[in-house]
N, C-alpha and C positions, 0 to 999 in steps of 0.2 A: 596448870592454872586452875585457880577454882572459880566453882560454876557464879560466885560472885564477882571477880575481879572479870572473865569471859563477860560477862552479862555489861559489866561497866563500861567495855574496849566498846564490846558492840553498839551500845549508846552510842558511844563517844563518837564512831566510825558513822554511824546512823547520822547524826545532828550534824560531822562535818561533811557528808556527802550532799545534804539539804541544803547545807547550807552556799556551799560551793557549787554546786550544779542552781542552785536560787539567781546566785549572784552573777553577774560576768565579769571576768576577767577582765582587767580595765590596766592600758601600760599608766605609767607617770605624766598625768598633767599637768600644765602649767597654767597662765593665765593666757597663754596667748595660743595653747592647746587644746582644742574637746577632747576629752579620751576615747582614745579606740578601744570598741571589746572585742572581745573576741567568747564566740558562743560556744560552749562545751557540754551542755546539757544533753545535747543528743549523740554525743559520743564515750564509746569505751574505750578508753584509753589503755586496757589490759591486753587490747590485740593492737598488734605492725597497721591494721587498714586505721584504725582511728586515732594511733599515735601519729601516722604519715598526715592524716587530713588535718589535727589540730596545729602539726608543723606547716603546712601549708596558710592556716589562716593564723597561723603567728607573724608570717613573714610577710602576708598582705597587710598585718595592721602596722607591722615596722615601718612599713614601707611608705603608709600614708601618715602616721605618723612624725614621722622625720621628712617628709617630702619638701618642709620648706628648708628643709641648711643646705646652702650653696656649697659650703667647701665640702670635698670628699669626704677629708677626716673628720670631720664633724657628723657627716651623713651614716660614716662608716659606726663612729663611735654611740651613734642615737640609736642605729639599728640596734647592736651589740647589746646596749642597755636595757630596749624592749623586751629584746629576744630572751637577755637572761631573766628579767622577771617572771617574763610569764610564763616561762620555760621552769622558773621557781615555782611559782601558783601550781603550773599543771601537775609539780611532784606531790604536793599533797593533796592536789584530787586523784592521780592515778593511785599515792597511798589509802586512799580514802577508798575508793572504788574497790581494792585488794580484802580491805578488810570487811569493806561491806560482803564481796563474794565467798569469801572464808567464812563470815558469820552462816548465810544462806548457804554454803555447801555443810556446816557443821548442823545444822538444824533439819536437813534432810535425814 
């Protein structure tokens, strides 16, 4: 790679870690929904302890999130949908995170 297309990623990787650690994660609401977020800022999602914790408060926001559908499958299927979104979000903040570490390990 050269040192300008390097320098571009790293931007790139820069402004979507800001931007993503700024914002929270928020599942799908509706009107008859507030969104749940769930806060990722102060976790590293590069190591097992801060992937396990952000899976943990995935599954408390699934939880109150969906907490009003009575039917199982319905309950089953709300969770399911939370979990893969945010579970989406979190892949490009842990890609975000990767490349931030790589910029800062390459600059050393």
């Amino acid at each position: 790679m050269t040192k300008s297309t390097t320098s571009f990623a790293s931007r790139i990787a820069g402004a979507a870690t800001l931007a993503l650690a700024a914002l929270p994660m928020a599942a799908l609401s509706t009107a008859a929904h507030a969104a749940e977020t769930v806060k990722v800022a102060d976790l590293n999602l590069m190591t097992p302890q801060g992937a396990a914790v952000l899976d943990g408060r995935i599954e408390k926001a699934a939880f109150k999130f969906c907490a009003d559908r009575r039917a199982v499958p319905d309950w089953q299927a709300c969770r399911a949908g939370v979990r893969a979104e945010l579970t989406q979000k979190a892949e490009v903040l842990r890609q975000a995170q990767s490349a931030q570490a790589q910029k800062t390990f390459a600059a050393r």
